[in-house]
C-alpha positions, 0 to 999 in steps of 0.5 A: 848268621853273618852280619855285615855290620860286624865287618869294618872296612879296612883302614884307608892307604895312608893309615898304613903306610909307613909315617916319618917316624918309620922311615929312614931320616938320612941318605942311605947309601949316599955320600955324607952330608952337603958342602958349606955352599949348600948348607949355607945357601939354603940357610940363606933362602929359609932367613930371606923367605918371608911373604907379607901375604902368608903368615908363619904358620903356613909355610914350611921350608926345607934344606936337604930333607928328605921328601917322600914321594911315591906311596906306592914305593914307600921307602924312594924319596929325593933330598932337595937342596931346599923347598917351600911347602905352603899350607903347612906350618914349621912343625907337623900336625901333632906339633912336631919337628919334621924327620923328613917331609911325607907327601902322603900324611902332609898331603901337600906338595911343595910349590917350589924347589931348588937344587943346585948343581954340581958335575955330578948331579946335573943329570940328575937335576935335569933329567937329562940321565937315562933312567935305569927302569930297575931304579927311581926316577930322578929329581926333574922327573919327581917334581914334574910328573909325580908331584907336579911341584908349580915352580923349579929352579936351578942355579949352577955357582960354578957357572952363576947359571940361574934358571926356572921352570914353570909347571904348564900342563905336565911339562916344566917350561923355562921361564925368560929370566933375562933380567937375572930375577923370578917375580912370584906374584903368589907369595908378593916376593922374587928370587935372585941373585945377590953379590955380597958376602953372607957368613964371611962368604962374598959370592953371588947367592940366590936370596929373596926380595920383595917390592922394597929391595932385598929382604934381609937376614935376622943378623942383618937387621940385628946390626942395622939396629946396633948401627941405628943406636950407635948413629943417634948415640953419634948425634946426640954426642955431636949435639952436646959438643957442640953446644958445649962450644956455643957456650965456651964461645957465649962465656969468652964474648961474655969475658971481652966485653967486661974487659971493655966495661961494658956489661953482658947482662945489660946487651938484649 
């Protein structure tokens, strides 16, 4: 007799879907691997992304990763320049380093990505490229309408062209950025553009700050500490100088005055 009872109910989507372990880590059919701009752009983003109002452990950055987007076409992803992902930690739920990022077994969408532009991806970033019906949609129109990611920016180096969107609705908004800064008042910190020289490259590079200016590299606080230690090394060496000169100076008045007759001891 048939029993209901003995039928399981199938498995639910994501538990069939493939995971970041079936699914391809690199471009494929893609040129190689990103300029050093890129690659050191984005380092600079992940070492000056530090929030006071949200720990370590819930947030997740990414540089030129591939994001998995759509569950119903499994194996199209795009490859951001970097994102942020909140609410998630650095490393997966079985604590381990991340392939690639699967929106349907993170089951978080970035709050933020950025790309930078190049000739030959504008189009791509700013959906301004007719789309081929037979091909996935591009960047602009992932993050807006597929994942709704809250915040995009773009920045052309070619240019210092620095520009944001704000998700409203469905639809991306630009954001006025007259004053050449991003304030996010969720994460307490803003994005903007730096002048100065990072790995040996003086440029102008998107970087982070916070309410007491910019926030600095791991490699930067290692050198102000060494430049702390050698200034009070410094003032300390000085001190003793000097007080080694008091004394030359309390033993020749000390000389003179016997040359004189008169007893140094005996001056209160």
């Amino acid at each position: 007799m048939y029993d209901p009872a003995e039928i399981s109910p199938p498995p639910p989507p994501w538990e069939t879907l493939p995971t970041m372990y079936d699914l391809p880590s690199e471009e494929v059919g893609e040129p190689g691997l990103p300029d050093d701009f890129h690659r050191l752009q984005g380092n600079l983003l992940s070492d000056t992304c530090e929030p006071i109002n949200i720990p370590s452990d819930k947030r997740f950055t990414a540089c030129d990763l591939n994001l998995y987007y759509d569950p119903r076409n499994p194996l199209w992803y795009k490859r951001p320049d970097w994102y942020l992902v909140l609410d998630v930690g650095p490393t997966t739920k079985e604590n381990d380093i991340r392939l690639s990022y699967v929106i349907w077994q993170e089951g978080v969408r970035p709050f933020l990505v950025v790309e930078l532009l190049s000739p030959g991806t504008e189009g791509e970033d700013l959906g301004t490229k007719l789309r081929d019906a037979s091909k996935p949609p591009s960047k602009w129109q992932v993050y807006e309408q597929i994942l709704a990611v809250p915040y995009y920016v773009v920045y052309d180096r070619y240019e210092h062209n620095f520009r944001a969107f704000r998700l409203n609705g469905t639809r991306y908004e630009a954001i006025d950025l007259s004053s050449g800064r991003l304030w996010f008042e969720e994460l307490q910190l803003g994005l903007g553009l730096w002048e100065g020289s990072y790995k040996g490259i003086l440029t102008l590079w998107l970087r982070w700050y916070d309410a007491n200016g910019w926030i600095p590299t791991d490699s930067e606080r290692a050198q102000a500490a060494q430049e702390e230690v050698q200034q009070e090394r410094d003032r300390a060496s000085a001190a003793e100088e000097e007080a080694q000169q008091q004394r030359q100076r309390a033993e020749k008045l000390a000389e003179f005055l016997r040359s004189q007759g008169i007893d140094p001891d005996a001056i209160s």
